[in-house]
C-alpha positions as CSV (number, residue, x, y, z in Angstrom):
1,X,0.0,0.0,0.0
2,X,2.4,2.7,1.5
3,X,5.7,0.6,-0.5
4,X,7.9,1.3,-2.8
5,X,7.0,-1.2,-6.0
6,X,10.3,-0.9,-7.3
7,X,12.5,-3.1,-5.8
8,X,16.0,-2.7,-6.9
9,X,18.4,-1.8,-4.3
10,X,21.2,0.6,-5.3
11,X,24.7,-0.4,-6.2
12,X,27.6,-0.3,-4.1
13,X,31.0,0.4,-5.7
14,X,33.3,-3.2,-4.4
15,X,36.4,-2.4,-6.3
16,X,37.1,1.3,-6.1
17,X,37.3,2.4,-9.4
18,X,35.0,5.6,-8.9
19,X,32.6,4.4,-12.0
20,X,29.5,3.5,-9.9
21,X,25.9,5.5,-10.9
22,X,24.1,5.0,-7.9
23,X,26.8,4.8,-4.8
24,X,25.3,5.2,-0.9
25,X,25.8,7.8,0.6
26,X,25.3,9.3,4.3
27,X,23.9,12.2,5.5
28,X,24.3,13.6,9.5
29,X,21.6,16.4,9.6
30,X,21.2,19.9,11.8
31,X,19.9,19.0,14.8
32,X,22.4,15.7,15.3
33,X,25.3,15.3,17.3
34,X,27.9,12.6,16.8
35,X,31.1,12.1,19.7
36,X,34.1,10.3,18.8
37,X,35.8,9.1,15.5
38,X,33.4,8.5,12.4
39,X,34.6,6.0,9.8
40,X,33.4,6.0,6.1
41,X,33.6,4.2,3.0
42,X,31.5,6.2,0.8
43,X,30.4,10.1,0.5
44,X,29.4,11.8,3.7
45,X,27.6,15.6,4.2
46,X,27.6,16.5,7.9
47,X,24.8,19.5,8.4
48,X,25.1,18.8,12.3
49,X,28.0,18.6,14.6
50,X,30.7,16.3,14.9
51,X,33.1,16.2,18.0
52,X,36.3,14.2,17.0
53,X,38.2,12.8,14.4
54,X,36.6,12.0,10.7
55,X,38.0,9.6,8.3
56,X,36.5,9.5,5.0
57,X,37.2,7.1,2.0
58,X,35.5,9.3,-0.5
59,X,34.0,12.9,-0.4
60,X,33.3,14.8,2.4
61,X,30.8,17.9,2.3
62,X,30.2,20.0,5.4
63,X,26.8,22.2,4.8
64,X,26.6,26.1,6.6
65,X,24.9,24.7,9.3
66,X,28.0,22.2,9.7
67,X,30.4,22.0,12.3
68,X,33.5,19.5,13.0
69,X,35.3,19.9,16.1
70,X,38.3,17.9,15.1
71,X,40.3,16.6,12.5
72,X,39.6,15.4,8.8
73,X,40.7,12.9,6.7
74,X,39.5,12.1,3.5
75,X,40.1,12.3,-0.7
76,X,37.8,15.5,-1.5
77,X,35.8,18.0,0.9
78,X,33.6,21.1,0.2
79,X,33.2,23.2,3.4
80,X,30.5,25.5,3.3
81,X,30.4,25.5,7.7
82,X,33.2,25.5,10.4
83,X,36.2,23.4,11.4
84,X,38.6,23.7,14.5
85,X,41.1,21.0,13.8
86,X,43.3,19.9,10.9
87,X,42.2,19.2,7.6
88,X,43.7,16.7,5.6
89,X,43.1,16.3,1.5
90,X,44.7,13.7,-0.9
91,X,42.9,15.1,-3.9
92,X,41.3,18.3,-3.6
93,X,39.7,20.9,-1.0
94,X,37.0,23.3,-1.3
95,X,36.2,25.9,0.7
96,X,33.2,27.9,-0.1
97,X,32.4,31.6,1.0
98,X,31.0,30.7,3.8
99,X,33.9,28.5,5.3
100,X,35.8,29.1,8.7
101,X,38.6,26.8,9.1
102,X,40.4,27.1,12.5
103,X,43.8,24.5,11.8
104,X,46.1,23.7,9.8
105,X,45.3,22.4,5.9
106,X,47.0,19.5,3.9
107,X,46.0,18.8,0.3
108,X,47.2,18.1,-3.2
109,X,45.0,21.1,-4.1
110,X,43.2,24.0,-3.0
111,X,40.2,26.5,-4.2
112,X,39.1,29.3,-1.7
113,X,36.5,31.2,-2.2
114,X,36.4,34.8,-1.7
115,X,34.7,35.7,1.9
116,X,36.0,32.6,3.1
117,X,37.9,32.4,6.4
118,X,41.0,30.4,7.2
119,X,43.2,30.6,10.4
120,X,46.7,28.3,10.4
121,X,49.0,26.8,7.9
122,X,48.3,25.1,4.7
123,X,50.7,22.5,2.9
124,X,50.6,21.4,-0.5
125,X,51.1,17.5,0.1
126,X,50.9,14.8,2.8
127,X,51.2,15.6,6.6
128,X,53.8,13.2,7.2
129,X,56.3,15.2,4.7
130,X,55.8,18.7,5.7
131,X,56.5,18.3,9.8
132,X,60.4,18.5,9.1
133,X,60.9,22.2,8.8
134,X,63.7,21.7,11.3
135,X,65.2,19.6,9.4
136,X,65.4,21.3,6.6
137,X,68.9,23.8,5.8
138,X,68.4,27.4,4.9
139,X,70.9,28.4,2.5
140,X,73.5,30.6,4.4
141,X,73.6,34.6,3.4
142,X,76.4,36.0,2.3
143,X,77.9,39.3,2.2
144,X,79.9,40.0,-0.9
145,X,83.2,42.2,-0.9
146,X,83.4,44.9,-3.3
């Protein structure tokens, strides 16, 4: 009566090749509030708040009404709402005008909107590589005699 007649379920993508039509997806909405790490395989939009560490396999999309209080870590985000931790990108970051990122960014690549506001360090490439600044020699300055 009230059902759905169609019956086919969508497909889930098994080998990661990124040429599925109808992939799952999830969806934490205003109004929700999740504590500790979130895990996930697939896309994920947070319009609520999340307190702790998010790992992402695919895309991640924080809405305005969005709020992470903690680090990411996944292969594409689009932040329209507000982060206090660090952000971490393989592939590529967006933040939209309406962004406020308090931490420090690491991505491949970066687009910023205008109006949108960002408060630490960003690093073009992995985490791992860019924490040896003290390692790394600064060329000596010389004074030439005339």
């Amino acid at each position: 009566m009230f059902g759905n007649k169609n019956t086919e379920e969508p497909v889930i993508n098994q080998n990661n090749n990124n040429k599925t039509s109808n992939t799952i997806s999830n969806r934490i909405n205003h109004g929700t509030v999740i504590e500790g790490t979130v895990d996930s395989d697939s896309d994920l939009r947070i319009e609520g708040i999340i307190r702790g560490t998010l790992k992402a396999q695919s895309k991640v999309a924080v809405g305005p009404t969005g709020l992470i209080e903690g680090d990411i870590h996944c292969k594409v985000a689009d932040i329209e709402g507000r982060i206090i931790g660090d952000i971490e990108v393989s592939e590529t970051l967006i933040l939209k005008s309406t962004a406020i990122v308090e931490g420090n960014i690491y991505t491949a690549k970066i687009i910023i909107e205008n109006g949108a506001r960002f408060d630490g360090i960003c690093n073009m490439g992995a985490k791992e590589s860019k924490n040896n600044y003290a390692e790394r020699t600064i060329p000596a300055y010389q004074e030439e005699t005339v």
